[in-house]
C-alpha positions in Angstrom: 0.0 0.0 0.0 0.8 3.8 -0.6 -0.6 7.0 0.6 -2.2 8.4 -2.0 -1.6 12.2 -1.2 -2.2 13.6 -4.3 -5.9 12.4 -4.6 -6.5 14.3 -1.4 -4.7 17.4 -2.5 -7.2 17.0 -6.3 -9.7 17.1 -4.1 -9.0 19.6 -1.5 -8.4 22.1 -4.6 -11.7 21.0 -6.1 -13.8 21.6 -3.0 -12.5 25.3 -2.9 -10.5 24.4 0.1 -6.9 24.3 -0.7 -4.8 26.5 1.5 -1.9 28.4 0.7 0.8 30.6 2.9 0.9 34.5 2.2 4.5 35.5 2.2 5.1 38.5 5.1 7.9 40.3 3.6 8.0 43.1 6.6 6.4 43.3 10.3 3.1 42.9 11.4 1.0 46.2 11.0 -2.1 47.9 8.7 0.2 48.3 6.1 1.9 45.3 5.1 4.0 43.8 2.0 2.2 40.2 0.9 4.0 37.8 -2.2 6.1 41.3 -3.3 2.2 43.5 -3.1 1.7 46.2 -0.6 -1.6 45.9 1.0 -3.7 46.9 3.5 -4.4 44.4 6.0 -7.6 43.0 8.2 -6.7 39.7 9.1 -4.2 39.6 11.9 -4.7 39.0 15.9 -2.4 41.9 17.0 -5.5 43.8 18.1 -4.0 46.6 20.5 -1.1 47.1 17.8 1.9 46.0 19.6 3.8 43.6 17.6 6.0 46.0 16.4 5.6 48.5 18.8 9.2 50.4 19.3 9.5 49.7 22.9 8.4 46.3 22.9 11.0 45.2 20.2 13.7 47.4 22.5 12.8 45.3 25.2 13.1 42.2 23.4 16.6 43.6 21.8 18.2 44.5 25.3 16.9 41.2 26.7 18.5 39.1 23.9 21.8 40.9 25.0 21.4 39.7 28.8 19.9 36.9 28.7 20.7 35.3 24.9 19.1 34.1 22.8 17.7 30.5 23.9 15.6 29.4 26.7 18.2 25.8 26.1 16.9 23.9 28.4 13.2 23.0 29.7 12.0 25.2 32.5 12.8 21.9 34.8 15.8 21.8 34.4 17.7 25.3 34.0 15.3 26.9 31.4 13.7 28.7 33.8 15.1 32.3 33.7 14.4 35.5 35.9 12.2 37.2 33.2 10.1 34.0 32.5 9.3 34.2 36.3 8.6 38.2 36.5 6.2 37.7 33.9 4.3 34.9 35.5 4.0 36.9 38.8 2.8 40.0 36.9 0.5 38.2 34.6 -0.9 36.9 37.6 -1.6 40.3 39.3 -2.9 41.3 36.1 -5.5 38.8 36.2 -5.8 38.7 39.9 -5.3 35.2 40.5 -2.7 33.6 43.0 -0.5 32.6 40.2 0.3 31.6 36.5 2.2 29.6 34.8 4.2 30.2 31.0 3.8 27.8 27.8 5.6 28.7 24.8 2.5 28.3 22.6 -1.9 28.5 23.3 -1.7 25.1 21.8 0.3 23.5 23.9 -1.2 24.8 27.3 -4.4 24.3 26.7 -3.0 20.0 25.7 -1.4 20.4 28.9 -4.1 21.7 31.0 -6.9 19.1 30.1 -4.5 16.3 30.0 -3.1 16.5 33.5 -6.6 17.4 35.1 -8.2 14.7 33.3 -7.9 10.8 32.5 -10.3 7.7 32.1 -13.3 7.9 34.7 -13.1 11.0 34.3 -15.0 13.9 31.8 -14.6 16.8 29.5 -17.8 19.0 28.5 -17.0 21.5 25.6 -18.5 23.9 23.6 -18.9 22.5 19.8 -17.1 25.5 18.2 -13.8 25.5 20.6 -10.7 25.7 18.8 -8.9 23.0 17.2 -6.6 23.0 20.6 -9.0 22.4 23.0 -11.4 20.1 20.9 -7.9 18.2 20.4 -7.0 17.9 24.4 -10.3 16.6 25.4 -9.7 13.6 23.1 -6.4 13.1 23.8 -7.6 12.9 28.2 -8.9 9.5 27.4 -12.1 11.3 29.7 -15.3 10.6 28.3 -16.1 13.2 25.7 -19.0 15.0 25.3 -19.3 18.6 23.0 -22.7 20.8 24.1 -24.6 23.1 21.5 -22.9 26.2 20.9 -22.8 28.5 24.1 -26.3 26.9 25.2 -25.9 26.3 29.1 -29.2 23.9 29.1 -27.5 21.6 27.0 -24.5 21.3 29.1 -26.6 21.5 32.2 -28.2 17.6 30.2 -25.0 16.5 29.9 -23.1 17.6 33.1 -26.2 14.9 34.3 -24.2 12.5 32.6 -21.1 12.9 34.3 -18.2 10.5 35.8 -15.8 11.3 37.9 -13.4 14.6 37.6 -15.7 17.2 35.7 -14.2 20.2 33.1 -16.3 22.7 31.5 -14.1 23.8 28.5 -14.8 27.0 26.2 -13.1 29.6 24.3 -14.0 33.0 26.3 -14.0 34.5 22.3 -14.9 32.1 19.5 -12.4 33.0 17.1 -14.1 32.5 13.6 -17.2 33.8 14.9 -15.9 36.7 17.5 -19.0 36.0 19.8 -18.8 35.4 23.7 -19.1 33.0 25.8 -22.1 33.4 28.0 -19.7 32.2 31.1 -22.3 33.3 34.0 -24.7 30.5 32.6 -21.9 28.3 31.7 -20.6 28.5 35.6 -24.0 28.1 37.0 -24.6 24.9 35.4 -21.2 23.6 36.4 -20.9 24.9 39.9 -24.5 23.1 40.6 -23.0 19.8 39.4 -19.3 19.8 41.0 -17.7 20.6 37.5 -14.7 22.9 37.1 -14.9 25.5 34.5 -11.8 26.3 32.2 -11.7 29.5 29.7 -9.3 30.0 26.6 -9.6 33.6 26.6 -6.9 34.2 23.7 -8.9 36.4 21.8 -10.2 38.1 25.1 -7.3 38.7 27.0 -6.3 42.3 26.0 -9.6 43.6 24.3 -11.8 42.6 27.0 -12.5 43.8 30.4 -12.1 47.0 32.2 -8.4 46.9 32.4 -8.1 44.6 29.7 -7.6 41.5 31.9 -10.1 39.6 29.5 -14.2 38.3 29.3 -13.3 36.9 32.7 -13.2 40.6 33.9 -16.0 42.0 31.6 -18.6 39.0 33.3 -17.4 39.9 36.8 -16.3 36.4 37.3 -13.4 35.0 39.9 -11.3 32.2 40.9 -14.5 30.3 42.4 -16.8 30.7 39.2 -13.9 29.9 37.0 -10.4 27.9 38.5 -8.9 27.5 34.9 -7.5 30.6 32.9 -6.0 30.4 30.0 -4.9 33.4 27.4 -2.0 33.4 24.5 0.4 36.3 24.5 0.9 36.0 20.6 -2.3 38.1 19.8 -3.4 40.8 21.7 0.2 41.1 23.5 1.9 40.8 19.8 4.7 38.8 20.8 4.1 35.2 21.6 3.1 32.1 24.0 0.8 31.4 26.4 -0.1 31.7 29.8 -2.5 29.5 32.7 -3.9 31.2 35.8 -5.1 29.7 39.0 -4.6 28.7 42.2 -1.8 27.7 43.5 -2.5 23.7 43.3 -3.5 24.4 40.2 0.0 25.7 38.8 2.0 23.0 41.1 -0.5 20.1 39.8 1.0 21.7 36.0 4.3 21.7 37.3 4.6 18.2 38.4 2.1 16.5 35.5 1.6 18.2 32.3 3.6 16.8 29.7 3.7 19.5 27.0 5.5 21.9 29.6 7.8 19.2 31.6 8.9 18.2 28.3 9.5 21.4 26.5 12.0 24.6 26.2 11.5 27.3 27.6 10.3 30.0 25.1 13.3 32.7 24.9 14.1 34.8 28.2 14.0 37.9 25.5 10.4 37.3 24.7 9.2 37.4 28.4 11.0 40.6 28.6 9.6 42.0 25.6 6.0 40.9 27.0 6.4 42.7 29.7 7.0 45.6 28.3 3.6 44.7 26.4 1.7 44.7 29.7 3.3 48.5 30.9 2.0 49.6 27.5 -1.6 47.9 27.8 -2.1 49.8 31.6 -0.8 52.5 30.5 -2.2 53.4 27.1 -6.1 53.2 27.7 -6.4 54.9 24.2 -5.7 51.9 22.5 -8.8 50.2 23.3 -10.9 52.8 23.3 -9.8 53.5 19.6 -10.3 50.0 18.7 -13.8 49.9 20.1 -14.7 53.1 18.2 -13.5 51.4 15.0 -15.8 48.3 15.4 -18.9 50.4 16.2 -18.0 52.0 12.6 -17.4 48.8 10.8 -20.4 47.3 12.2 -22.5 50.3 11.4 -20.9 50.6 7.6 -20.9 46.6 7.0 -24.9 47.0 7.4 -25.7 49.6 5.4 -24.1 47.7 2.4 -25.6 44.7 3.5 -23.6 42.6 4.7 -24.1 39.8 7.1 -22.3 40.2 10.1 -22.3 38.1 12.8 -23.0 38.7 16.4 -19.8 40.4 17.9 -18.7 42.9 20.2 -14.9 41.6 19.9 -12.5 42.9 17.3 -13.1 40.0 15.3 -15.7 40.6 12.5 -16.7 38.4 10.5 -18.7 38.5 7.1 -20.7 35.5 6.5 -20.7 34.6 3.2 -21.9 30.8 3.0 -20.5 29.2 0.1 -16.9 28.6 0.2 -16.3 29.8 -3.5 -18.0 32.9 -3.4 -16.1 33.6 0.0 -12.5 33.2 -2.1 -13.6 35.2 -4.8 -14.5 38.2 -2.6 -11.1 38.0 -0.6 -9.2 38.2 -3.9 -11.8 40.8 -5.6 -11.1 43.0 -2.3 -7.1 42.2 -2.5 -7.0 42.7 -6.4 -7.7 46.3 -5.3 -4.8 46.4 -2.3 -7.2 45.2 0.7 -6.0 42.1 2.3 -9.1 39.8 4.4 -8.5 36.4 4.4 -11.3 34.1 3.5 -12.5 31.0 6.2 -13.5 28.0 5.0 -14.5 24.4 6.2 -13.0 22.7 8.4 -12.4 25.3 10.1 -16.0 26.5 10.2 -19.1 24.4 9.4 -20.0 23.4 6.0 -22.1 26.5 4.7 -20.3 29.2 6.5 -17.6 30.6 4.6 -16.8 34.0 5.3 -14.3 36.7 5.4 -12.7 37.5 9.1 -12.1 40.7 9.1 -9.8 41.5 12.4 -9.4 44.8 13.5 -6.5 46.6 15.0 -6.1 49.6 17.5 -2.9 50.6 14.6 -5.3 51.2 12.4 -6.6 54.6 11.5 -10.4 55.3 11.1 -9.6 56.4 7.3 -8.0 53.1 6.9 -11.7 51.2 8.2 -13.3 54.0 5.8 -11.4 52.5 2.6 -12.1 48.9 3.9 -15.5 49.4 3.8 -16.0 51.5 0.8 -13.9 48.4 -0.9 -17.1 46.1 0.4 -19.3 48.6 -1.2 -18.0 47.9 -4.5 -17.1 44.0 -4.4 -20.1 43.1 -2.5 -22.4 43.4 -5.4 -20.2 41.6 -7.5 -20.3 38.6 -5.2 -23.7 38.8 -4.4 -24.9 39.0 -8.0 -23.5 34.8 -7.8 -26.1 33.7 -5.9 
């Protein structure tokens, strides 16, 4: 036997599904140069506009110099450095939790989080559109599996029923193709009247969201005893990169001592905790930034509906624009990039069949004339698209 890979690729093209890599030839920002193009961009996560923020990359710069360039060794062993533990301390003062705990991806904490809390006899309750990550960790538990209808606390209240052993709510805090949130005070209820823990991947949250920016944990109210599991990525919002868990303190030693993906795993580089940090001074310090980004989604969402489009049901900097069929999504990404505005287009699998759409992603870098030509772009390719049906 052989694996027939090209038959799959045949048919991944023919499906309008096939998946190529843009070419960044320059940092992250509004203005970006794509496969040799300049453009104008809506589809990356830095959504407070730090990834190459001046003072974040001179922290990184002067950390590289005293600290070098590696982490070299897992944090077990001697990977550990000072910055790595001065940004766990005042990531967990940010979030107000006793402490936190540093992964050098989202991917890889959340695997680490479900799989060390979990095992057979036990179960794992999540939301049907969580990420890939967290869909991924709940199979790989060996807990009895069990996916509720999207953000609908009465059908995990039927199947928390159901439950064995060790109980975990899992849910993204933002859904990141769909940029709605997680109704977490009904979530919690349901799981604190059955015994179940509750554990939130706010990576689209953390930074936008709450009063100080802390994440939806924050903008619901919520603590330690509604939710015990935080988890946020530092590559988005914080435009640098890895990930972070929050809790108690048995929670962090349980990680410590029995999640796999961080015993067995380099540190991330000393220089990029330092640069983070520097993130977090400019995200309490520079309130503007989220008040500009939430001024330019009001304006998107009020433009996107007088041209018609379908938006979906988001207060978040994501915005997407459902579009349905997967072929009329493509064509409308590359009618709005033919004229220098970049907005990727999001197919299945990665949403369900007969939900295509462009994810627009907004930025607090970009300028309100910049959301102006975005939308007046729409105006003119929208018609175009629409006239396929």
């Amino acid at each position: 036997m052989t694996f027939d890979l090209s038959a799959r690729l045949v048919d991944r093209r023919a499906a309008n599904l096939f998946r190529q890599r843009p070419l960044l030839q320059g940092p992250q920002g509004p203005l970006v140069r794509v496969d040799g193009r300049e453009l104008l961009a809506f589809c990356s996560n830095d959504y407070l506009g730090l990834a190459n923020h001046p003072q974040v990359i001179a922290a990184m710069q002067s950390g590289a110099e005293r600290w070098g360039v590696g982490g070299a060794a897992s944090h077990l062993v001697i990977g550990h450095s000072a910055p790595h533990h001065e940004l766990e301390e005042a990531l967990a003062a940010f979030t107000g939790r006793p402490r936190a705990l540093l992964f050098s991806t989202g991917y890889m904490a959340n695997l680490a989080v479900v799989t060390a809390l979990l095992g057979q006899g036990d179960s794992v309750f999540e939301d049907r559109l969580n990420h890939a990550s967290l869909l991924d960790a709940g199979l790989l538990s060996g807990a009895r599996f069990s996916r509720y209808l999207h953000n609908d606390a009465q059908s995990l209240g039927k199947r928390l029923e159901k439950a064995e052993g060790n109980a975990l709510v899992v849910t993204d805090g933002v859904f990141s193709m769909d940029g709605d949130l997680a109704d977490l005070p009904a979530l919690c209820t349901q799981a604190r009247a059955r015994g179940a823990w509750v554990m939130v991947d706010d990576a689209h949250g953390f930074g936008p969201l709450g009063a100080t920016g802390s994440g939806i944990v924050e903008h619901f109210g919520l603590g330690l005893d509604e939710v015990q599991v935080l988890v946020g990525t530092l590559g988005k919002a914080f435009g640098t990169a890895g990930a972070f868990v929050a809790g108690s303190e048995e929670l962090i030693e349980t990680l410590i001592q029995f999640a796999r993906p961080y015993i067995y795993t380099t540190s991330q580089p000393p220089a990029v905790a330092c640069a983070t940090l520097k993130s977090l001074e400019l995200l309490r310090a520079e309130h503007w930034r989220r008040e500009h980004l939430a001024t330019l989604i009001r304006r998107l969402r009020q433009g996107a509906e007088s041209i018609g489009l379908t938006l979906m049901d988001s207060p978040t900097p994501i915005q997407p624009i459902l579009v349905g069929d997967s072929a009329r999504a493509v064509r409308l990404s590359a009618l709005l990039r033919e004229r220098g505005v970049m907005v990727g287009a999001i197919r299945p699998p990665t949403v369900p069949v007969g939900g295509a759409r462009l994810r627009v992603t907004l930025s607090a870098a970009h300028s309100a004339a910049q959301v102006e030509r975005l939308l007046e772009t729409l105006a003119e390719c929208w018609p175009l698209v629409a006239a396929d049906e």
